[in-house]
GUFI-845971 format. One record per residue (C-alpha): residue in one letter; residue number from 1; y, x, z. Coordinates in Angstrom, 3 decimals. Layout:
a  NUM  Y  X  Z
...
//
This chain:
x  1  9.228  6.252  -21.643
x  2  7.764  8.796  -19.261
x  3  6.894  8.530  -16.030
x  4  6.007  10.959  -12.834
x  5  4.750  11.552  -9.904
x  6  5.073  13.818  -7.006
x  7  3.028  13.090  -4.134
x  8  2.099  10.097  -1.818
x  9  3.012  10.528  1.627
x  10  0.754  10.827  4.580
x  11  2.310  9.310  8.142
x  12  5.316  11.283  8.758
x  13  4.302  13.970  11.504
x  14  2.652  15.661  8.523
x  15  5.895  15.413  6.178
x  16  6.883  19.411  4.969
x  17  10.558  20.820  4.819
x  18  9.930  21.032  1.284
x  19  8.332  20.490  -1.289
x  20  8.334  21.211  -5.354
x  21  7.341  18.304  -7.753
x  22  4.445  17.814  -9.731
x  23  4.678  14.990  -12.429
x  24  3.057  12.550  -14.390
x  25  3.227  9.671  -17.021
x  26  2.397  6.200  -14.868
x  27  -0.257  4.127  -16.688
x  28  0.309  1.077  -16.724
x  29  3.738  1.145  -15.224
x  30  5.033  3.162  -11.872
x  31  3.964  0.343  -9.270
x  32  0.953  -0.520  -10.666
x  33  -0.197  3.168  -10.940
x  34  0.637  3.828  -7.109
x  35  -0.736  0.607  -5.455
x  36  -3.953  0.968  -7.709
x  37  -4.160  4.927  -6.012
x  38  -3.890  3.270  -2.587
x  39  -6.224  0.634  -3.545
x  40  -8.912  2.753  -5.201
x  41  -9.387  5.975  -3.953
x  42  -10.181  5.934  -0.364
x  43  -12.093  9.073  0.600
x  44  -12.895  12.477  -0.890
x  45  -10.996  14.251  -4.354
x  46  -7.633  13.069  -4.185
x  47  -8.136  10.490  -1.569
x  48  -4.619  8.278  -0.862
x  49  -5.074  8.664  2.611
x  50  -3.983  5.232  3.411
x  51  -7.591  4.141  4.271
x  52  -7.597  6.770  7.061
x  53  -5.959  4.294  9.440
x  54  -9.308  2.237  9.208
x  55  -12.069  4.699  8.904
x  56  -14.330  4.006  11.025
x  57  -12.847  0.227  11.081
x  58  -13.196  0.625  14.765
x  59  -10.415  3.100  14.691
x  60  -6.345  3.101  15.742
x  61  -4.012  4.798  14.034
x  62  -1.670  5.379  16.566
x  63  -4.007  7.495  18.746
x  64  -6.911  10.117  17.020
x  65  -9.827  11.753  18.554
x  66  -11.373  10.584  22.182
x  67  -8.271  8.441  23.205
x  68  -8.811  6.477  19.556
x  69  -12.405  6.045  20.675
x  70  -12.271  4.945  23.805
x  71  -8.794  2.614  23.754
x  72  -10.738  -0.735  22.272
x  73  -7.907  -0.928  19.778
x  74  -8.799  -1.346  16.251
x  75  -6.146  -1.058  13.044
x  76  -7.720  -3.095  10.930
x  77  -7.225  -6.032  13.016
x  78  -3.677  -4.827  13.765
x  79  -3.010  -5.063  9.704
x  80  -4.348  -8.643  9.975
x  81  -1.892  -9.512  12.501
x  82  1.135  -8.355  11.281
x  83  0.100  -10.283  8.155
x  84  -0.469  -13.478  9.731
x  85  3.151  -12.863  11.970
x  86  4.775  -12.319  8.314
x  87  4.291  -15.298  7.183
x  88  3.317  -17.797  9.344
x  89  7.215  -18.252  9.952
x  90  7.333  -19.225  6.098
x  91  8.839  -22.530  5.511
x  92  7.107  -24.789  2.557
x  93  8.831  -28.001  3.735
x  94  12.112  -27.891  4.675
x  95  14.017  -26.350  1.197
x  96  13.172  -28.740  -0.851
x  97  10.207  -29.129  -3.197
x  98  8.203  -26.429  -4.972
x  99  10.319  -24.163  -2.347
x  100  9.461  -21.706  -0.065
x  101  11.547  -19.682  2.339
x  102  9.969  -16.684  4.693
x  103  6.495  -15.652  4.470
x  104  5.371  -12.133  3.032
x  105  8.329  -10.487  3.139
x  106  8.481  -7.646  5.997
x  107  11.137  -9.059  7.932
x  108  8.438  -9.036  10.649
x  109  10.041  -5.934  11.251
x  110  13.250  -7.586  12.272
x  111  10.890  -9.651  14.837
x  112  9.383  -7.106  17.064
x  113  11.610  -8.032  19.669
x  114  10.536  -12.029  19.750
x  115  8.394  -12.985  22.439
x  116  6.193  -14.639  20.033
x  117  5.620  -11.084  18.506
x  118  4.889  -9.043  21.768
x  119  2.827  -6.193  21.298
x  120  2.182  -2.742  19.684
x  121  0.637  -3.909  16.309
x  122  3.767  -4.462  14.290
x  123  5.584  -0.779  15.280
x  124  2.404  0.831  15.183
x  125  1.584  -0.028  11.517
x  126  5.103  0.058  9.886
x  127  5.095  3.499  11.697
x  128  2.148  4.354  9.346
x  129  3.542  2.733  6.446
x  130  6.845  3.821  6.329
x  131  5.977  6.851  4.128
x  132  4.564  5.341  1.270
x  133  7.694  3.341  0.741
x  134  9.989  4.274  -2.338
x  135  11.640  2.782  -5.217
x  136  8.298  1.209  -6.458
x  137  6.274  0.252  -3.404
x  138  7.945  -2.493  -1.044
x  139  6.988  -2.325  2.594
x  140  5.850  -6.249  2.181
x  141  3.100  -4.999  -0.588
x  142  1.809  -2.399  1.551
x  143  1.240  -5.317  4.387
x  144  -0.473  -7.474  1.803
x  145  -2.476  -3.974  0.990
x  146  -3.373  -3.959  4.612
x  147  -4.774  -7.059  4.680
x  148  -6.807  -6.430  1.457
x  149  -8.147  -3.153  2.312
x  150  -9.145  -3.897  5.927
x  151  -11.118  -7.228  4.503
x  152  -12.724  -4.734  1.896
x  153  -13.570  -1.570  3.615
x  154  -14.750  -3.677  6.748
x  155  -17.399  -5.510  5.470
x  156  -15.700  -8.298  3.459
x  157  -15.028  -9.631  0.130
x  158  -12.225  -7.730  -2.420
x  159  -9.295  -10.281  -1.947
x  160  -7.289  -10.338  -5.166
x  161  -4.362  -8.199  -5.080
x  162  -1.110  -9.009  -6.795
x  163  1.651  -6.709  -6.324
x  164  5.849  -7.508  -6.260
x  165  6.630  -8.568  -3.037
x  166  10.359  -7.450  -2.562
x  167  11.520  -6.861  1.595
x  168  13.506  -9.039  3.688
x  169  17.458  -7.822  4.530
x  170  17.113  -9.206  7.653
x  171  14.962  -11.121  10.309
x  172  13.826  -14.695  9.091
x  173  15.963  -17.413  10.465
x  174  12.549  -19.552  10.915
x  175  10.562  -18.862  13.926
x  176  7.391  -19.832  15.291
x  177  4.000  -17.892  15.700
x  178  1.138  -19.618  17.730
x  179  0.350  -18.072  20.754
x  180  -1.923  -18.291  23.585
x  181  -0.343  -20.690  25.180
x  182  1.115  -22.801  22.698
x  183  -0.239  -26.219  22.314
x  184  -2.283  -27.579  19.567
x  185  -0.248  -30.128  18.008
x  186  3.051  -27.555  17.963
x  187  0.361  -24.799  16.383
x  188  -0.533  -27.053  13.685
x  189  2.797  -27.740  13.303
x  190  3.341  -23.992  12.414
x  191  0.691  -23.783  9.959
x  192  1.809  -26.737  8.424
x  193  4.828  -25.357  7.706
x  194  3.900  -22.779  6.289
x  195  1.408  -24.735  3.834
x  196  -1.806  -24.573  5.604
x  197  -3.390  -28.081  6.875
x  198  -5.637  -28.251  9.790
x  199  -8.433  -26.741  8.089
x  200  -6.536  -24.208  6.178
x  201  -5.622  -23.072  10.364
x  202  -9.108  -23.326  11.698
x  203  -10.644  -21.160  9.168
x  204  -7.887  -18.544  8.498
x  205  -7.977  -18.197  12.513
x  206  -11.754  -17.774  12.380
x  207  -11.552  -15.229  9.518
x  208  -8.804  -13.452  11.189
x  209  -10.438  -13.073  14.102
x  210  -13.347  -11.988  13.137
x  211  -12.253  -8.298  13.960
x  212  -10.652  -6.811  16.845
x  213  -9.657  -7.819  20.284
x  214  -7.341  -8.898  23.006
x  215  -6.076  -6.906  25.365
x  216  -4.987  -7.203  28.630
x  217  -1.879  -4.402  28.117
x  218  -0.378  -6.340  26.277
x  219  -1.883  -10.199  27.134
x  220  -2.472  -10.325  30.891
x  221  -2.657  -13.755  30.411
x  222  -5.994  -13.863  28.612
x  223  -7.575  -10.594  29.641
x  224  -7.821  -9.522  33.487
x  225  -7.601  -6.512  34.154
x  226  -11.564  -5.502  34.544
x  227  -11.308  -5.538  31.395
x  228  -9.916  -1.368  31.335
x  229  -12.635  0.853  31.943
x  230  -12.667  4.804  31.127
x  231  -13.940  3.622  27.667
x  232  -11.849  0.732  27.096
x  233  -8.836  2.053  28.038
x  234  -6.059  -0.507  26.864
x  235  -8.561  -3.685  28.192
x  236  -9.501  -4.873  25.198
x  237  -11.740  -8.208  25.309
x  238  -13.413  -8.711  21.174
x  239  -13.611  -11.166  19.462
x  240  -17.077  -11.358  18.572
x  241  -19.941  -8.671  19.492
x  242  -19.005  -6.375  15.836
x  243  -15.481  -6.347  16.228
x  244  -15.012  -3.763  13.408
x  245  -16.894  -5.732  10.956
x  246  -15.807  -8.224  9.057
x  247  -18.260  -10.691  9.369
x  248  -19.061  -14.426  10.218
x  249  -20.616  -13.305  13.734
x  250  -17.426  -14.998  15.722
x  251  -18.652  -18.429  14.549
x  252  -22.274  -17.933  15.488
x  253  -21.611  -16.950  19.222
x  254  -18.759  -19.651  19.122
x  255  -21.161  -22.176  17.838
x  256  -24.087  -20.958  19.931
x  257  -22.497  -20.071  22.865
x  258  -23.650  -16.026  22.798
x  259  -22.362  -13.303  23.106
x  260  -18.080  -12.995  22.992
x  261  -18.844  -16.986  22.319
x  262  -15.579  -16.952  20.406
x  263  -13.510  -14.445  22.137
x  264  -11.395  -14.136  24.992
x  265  -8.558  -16.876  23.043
x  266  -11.847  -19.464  23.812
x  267  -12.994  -18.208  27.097
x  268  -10.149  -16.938  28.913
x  269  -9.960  -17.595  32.786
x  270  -6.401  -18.759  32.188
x  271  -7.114  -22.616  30.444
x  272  -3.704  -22.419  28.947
x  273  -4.495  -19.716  26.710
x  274  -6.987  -20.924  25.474
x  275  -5.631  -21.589  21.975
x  276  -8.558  -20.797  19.631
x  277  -10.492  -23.350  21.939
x  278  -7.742  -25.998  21.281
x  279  -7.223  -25.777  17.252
x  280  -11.428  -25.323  17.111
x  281  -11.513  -28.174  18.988
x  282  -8.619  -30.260  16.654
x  283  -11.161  -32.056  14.650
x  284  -14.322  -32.082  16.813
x  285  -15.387  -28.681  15.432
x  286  -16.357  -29.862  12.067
x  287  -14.789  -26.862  10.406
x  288  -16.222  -24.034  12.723
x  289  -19.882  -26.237  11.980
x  290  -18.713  -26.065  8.251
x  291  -18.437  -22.630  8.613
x  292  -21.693  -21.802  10.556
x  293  -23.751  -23.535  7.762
x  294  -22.031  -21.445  5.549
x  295  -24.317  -18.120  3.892
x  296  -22.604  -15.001  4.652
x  297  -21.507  -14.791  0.900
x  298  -19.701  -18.327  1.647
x  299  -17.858  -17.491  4.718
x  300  -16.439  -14.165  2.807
x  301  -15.452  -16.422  -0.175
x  302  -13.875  -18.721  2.147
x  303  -12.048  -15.912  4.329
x  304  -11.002  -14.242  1.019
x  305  -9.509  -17.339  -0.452
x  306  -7.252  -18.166  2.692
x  307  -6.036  -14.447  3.222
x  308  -5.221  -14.196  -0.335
x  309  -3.551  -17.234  -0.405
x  310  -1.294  -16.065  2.573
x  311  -0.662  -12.613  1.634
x  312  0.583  -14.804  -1.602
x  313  2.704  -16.840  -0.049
x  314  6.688  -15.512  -0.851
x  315  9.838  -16.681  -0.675
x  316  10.661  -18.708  -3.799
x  317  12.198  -16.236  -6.957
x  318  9.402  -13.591  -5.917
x  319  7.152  -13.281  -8.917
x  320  3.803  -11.577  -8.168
x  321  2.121  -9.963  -10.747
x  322  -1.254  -9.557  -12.434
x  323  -3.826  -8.694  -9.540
x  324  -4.412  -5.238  -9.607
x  325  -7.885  -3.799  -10.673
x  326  -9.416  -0.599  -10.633
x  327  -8.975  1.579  -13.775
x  328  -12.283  2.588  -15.693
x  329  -10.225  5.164  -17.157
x  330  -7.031  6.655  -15.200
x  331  -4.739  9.686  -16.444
x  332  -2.902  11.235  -13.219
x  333  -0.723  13.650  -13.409
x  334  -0.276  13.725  -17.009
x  335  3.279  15.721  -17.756
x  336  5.083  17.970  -19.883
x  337  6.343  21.497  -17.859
x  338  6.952  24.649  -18.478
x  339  4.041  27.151  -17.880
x  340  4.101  30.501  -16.127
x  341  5.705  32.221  -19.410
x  342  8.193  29.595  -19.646
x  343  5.913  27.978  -22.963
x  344  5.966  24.281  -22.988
x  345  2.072  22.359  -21.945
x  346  0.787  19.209  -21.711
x  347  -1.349  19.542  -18.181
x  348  -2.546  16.178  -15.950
x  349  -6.053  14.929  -15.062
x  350  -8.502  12.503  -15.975
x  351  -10.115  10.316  -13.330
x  352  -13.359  8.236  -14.327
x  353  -14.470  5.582  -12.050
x  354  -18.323  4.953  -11.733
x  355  -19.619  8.041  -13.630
x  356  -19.743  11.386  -14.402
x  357  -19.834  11.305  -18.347
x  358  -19.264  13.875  -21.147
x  359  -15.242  12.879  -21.664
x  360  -13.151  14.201  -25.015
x  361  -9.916  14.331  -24.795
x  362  -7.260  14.017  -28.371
x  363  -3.888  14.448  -28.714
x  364  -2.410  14.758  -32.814
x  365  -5.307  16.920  -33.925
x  366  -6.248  18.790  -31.104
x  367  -9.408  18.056  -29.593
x  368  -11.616  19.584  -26.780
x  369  -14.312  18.552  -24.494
x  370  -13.144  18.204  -20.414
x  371  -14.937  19.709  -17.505
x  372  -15.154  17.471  -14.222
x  373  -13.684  19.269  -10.757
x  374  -17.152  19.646  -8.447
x  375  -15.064  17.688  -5.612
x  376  -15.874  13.914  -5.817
x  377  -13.875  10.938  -4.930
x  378  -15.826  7.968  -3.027
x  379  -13.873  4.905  -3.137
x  380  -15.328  0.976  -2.327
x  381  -15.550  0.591  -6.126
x  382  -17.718  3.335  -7.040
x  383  -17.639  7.582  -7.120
x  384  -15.074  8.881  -8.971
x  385  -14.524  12.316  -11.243
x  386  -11.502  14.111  -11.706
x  387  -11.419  15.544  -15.020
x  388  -8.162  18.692  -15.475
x  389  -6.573  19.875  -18.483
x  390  -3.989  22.402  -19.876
x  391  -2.882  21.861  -23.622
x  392  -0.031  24.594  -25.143
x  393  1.952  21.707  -26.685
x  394  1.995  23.774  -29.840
x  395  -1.665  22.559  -30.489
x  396  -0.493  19.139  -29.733
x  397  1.864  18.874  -32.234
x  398  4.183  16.054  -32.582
x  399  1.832  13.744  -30.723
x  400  2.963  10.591  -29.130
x  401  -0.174  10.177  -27.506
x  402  -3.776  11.034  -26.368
x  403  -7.053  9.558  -26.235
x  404  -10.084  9.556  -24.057
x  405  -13.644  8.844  -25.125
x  406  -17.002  9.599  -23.535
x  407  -20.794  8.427  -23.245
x  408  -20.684  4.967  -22.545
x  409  -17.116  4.678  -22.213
x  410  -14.510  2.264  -24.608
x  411  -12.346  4.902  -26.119
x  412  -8.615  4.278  -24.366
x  413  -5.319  6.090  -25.783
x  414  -2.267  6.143  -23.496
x  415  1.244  6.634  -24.631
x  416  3.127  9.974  -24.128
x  417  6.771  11.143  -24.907
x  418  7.565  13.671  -27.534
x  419  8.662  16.774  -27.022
x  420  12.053  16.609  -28.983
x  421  13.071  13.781  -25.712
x  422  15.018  15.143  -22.931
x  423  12.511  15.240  -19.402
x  424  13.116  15.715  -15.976
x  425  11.149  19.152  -15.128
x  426  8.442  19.033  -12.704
x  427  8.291  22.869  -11.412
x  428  12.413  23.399  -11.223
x  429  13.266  19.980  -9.360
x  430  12.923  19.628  -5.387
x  431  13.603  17.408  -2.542
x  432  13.770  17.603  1.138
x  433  14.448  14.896  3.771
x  434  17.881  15.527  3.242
x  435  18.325  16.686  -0.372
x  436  17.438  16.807  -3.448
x  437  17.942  19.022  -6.744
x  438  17.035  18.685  -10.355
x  439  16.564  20.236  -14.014
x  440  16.361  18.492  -17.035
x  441  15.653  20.203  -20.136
x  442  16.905  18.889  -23.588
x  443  15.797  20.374  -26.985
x  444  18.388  23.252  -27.400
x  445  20.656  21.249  -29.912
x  446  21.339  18.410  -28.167
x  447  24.460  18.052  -26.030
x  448  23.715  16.171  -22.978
x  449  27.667  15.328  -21.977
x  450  28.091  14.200  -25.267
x  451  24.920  11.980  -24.927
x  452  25.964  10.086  -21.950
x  453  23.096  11.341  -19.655
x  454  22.995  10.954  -15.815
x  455  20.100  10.742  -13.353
x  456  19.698  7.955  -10.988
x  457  18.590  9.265  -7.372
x  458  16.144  6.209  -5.431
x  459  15.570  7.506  -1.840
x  460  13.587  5.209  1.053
x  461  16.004  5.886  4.292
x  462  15.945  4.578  7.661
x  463  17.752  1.191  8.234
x  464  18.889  -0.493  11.647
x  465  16.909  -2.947  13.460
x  466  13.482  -2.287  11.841
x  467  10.820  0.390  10.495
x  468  10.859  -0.581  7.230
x  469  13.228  1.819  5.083
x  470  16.137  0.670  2.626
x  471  16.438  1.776  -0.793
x  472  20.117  3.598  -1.365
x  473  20.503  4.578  -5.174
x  474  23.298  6.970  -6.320
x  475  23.896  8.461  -10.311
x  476  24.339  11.782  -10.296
x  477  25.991  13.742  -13.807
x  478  24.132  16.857  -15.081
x  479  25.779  20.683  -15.271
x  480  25.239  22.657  -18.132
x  481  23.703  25.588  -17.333
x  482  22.832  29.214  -18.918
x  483  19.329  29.137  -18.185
x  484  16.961  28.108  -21.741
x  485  13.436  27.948  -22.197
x  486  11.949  28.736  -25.693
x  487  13.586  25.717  -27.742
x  488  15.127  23.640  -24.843
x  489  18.324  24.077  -23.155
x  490  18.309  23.242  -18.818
x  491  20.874  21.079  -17.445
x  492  20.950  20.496  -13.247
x  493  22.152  17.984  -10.882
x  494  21.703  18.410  -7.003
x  495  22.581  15.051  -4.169
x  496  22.526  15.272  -0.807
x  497  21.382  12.689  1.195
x  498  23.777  10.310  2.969
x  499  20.401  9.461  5.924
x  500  17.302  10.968  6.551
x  501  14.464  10.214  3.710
x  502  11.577  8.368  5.035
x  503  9.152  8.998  1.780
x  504  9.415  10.218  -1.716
x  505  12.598  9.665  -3.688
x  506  12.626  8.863  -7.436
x  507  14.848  10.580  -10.434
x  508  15.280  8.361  -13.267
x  509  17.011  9.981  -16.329
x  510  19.153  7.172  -18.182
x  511  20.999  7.651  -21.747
x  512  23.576  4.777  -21.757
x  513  21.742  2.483  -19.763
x  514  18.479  3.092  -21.365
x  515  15.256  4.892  -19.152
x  516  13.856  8.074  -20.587
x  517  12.482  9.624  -17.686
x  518  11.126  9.021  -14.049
x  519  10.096  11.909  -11.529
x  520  9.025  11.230  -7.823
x  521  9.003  13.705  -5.700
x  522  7.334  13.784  -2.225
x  523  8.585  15.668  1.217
x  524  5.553  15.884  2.251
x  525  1.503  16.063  0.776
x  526  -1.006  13.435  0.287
x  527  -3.169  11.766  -2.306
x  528  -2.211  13.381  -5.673
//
């Protein structure tokens, strides 16, 4: 089965009227593929562009330039809170046992409107998300992501990521988020609920808070308004004296009394909001001591195992998969097309993680040395090279798949269709934000009515009430048409939208219920 891709989306100010597709075979599967882009390849060749939100970590993604500068907003911590909002309201207790209700789920995005969820941070970053939702990547992963990648890039430990969280409908009955001014006992309360114990709350607080800032725009409450200055321009009060670091420097004041000694949620002039205090407090500060004796390498296992343990925590019948690590050896792009003179070619690229070595690339018995681009990626992982190739697919034969080998590298072959299969073609198949048209090309004797072939459009479109898109699926039948290419017959298929598209939408060709092909095109252009 064969697999494609267009393009990733960037936020969607940059989205194009149009745009043509370019395809490739997912390895391992379509998900997988994508998340691992978004998790991998952070800056340079073929970046994802979904670590731009937190680079430098002190950045804000809703404001670029001098105003991102100078508001004392920072993304990363954003990403951490809408985490922690998503699933605090989970319920571990009440459904009976081994059963959860709420947690990582987006329906956060149903919330906004609770007091206990006042603020920018949850708008703001499903604003930045939206795009780089479609049929394969659930606005509920790319929060988990968020949290992941803003631990990572900022300082901390790689947190584990398992993909196949799968969005709310709706806003979760369960509410509940500690604030300010709650009160210990109902806070721990909360956590409990949602499977953390009273030092579960402590240190996921602590690790959470080790970047960012309150601010007194949107918490008057804790921050008084000297806090907005010319440079500091929505009043933000930090956490600890590195607030775009993830690091165990909020303890140390806290514990010694220097610097932000905590943050403004310890030291605020208003007592009542001083809930960080209040939970530290909760067992006579044995857990933030626990934590100061800590090495630095112990405080980032400890933060990593608490984040990844509630970025984990779904609603029960959510299966998570396999955590995600980066590929050694990844094929993007890798697709049969038609070439300028209408020929059939096997073109895609090879990206190689932590080296530049001599690669060789086979397919049936056609063999050839590759040629890195000179652009290189730079990711958290390691550099990365980017490795093209164009292969007539009359030197290919009837090859069902190709190989890559190189100097110090464990020889890996990944599957491909054969020609003879019916594909959804790259070059003739488009899509707008409104629209979107097709070719398929079967080999010239086959009969596609008689086959039982239709193409299953996936589009991301906006849905009432939150941010996060809804997936709308409609088959569409194929129409013969005059147009051949040498040995293959063209078929077409065209479906206009119903809403506005938010993000790429997905083709899937089916035979009788059966996959043979996937295409996703972008309307816009990011990553690869």
């Amino acid at each position: 089965m064969s697999c494609r891709l267009q393009q990733l989306l960037v936020p969607l100010f940059l989205l194009a009227a149009s745009n043509g597709g370019a395809a490739m075979f997912f390895y391992p599967t379509p998900q997988v593929s994508l998340l691992e882009h978004l998790l991998v390849d952070h800056w340079g060749a073929h970046a994802s562009n979904f670590s731009a939100a937190i680079t430098p970590c002190t950045n804000y993604v809703t404001e670029v330039g001098e105003p991102s500068r100078s508001s004392g907003r920072t993304t990363a911590a954003q990403w951490l809170r809408v985490a922690f909002h998503d699933f605090v309201t989970a319920d571990t207790t009440s459904a009976g046992a081994g059963l959860v209700t709420g947690g990582m789920d987006a329906s956060i995005g149903f919330e906004t409107a609770r007091a206990e969820n006042k603020g920018s941070a949850f708008n703001d970053s499903f604003t930045f998300w939206r795009p780089f939702v479609d049929e394969y990547i659930s606005m509920s992963d790319l929060i988990a992501l968020g949290t992941v990648m803003s631990v990572h890039l900022c300082g901390g430990k790689a947190i584990p990521y398992r993909p196949g969280r799968v969005d709310a409908l709706h806003a979760d009955s369960t509410t509940g988020v500690p604030e300010p001014e709650t009160g210990v006992e109902e806070t721990l309360e909360e956590f409990g609920r949602a499977g953390f114990n009273k030092k579960d709350a402590i240190g996921l607080t602590a690790c959470g808070h080790t970047l960012g800032s309150v601010h007194h725009g949107g918490f008057p409450e804790v921050v008084g308004p000297e806090a907005v200055t010319p440079n500091n321009t929505n009043g933000g009060s930090n956490f600890d004296s590195t607030r775009g670091v993830f690091d165990p420097l909020v303890v140390h004041e806290y514990i010694d009394s220097t610097g932000g000694r905590g943050g403004p949620l310890v030291t605020s002039f208003n007592e009542t909001s001083r809930s960080d205090l209040r939970l530290y407090e909760s067992d006579g500060n044995r857990t933030m001591q626990d934590l100061y004796g800590m090495t630095t390498e112990g405080f980032q296992d400890t933060c990593a195992e608490l984040l990844g343990r509630m970025i984990d925590t779904v609603p029960s019948g959510v299966q998570l998969q396999d955590a995600i690590t980066p590929m050694p050896i990844k094929p993007i792009n890798v697709t049969w097309d038609f070439g300028n003179k209408g020929a059939l070619v096997l073109s895609g690229n090879i990206r190689i993680l932590w080296g530049a070595p001599t690669i060789t690339f086979s397919a049936g018995e056609f063999t050839t040395l590759l040629h890195p681009e000179p652009e290189t990626g730079y990711t958290a992982y390691g550099d990365t090279y980017f490795y093209p190739f164009t292969v007539p697919s009359s030197e290919v034969g009837n090859a069902t798949s190709f190989t890559v080998s190189g100097d110090n590298l464990a020889a890996q072959t990944f599957p491909i269709s054969r020609q003879d299969q019916p594909f959804l073609v790259p070059s003739m198949s488009t899509a707008t934000r409104g629209s979107v048209s097709f070719t398929v090309a079967s080999s010239a004797g086959i009969d596609l009515w008689n086959e039982g072939m239709a193409v299953v459009v996936a589009a991301p479109v906006e849905q009432p009430l939150t941010l996060a898109p809804e997936i709308v699926k409609a088959a569409v039948n194929l129409s013969a048409t005059e147009d051949t290419k040498p040995g293959y017959r063209l078929w077409k298929g065209s479906y206009e939208m119903p809403q506005e598209v938010t993000g790429s939408i997905s083709l899937t060709l089916t035979r009788g219920g059966q996959t043979l092909d996937h295409l996703l095109l972008g309307a816009g252009v990011a990553g690869w």
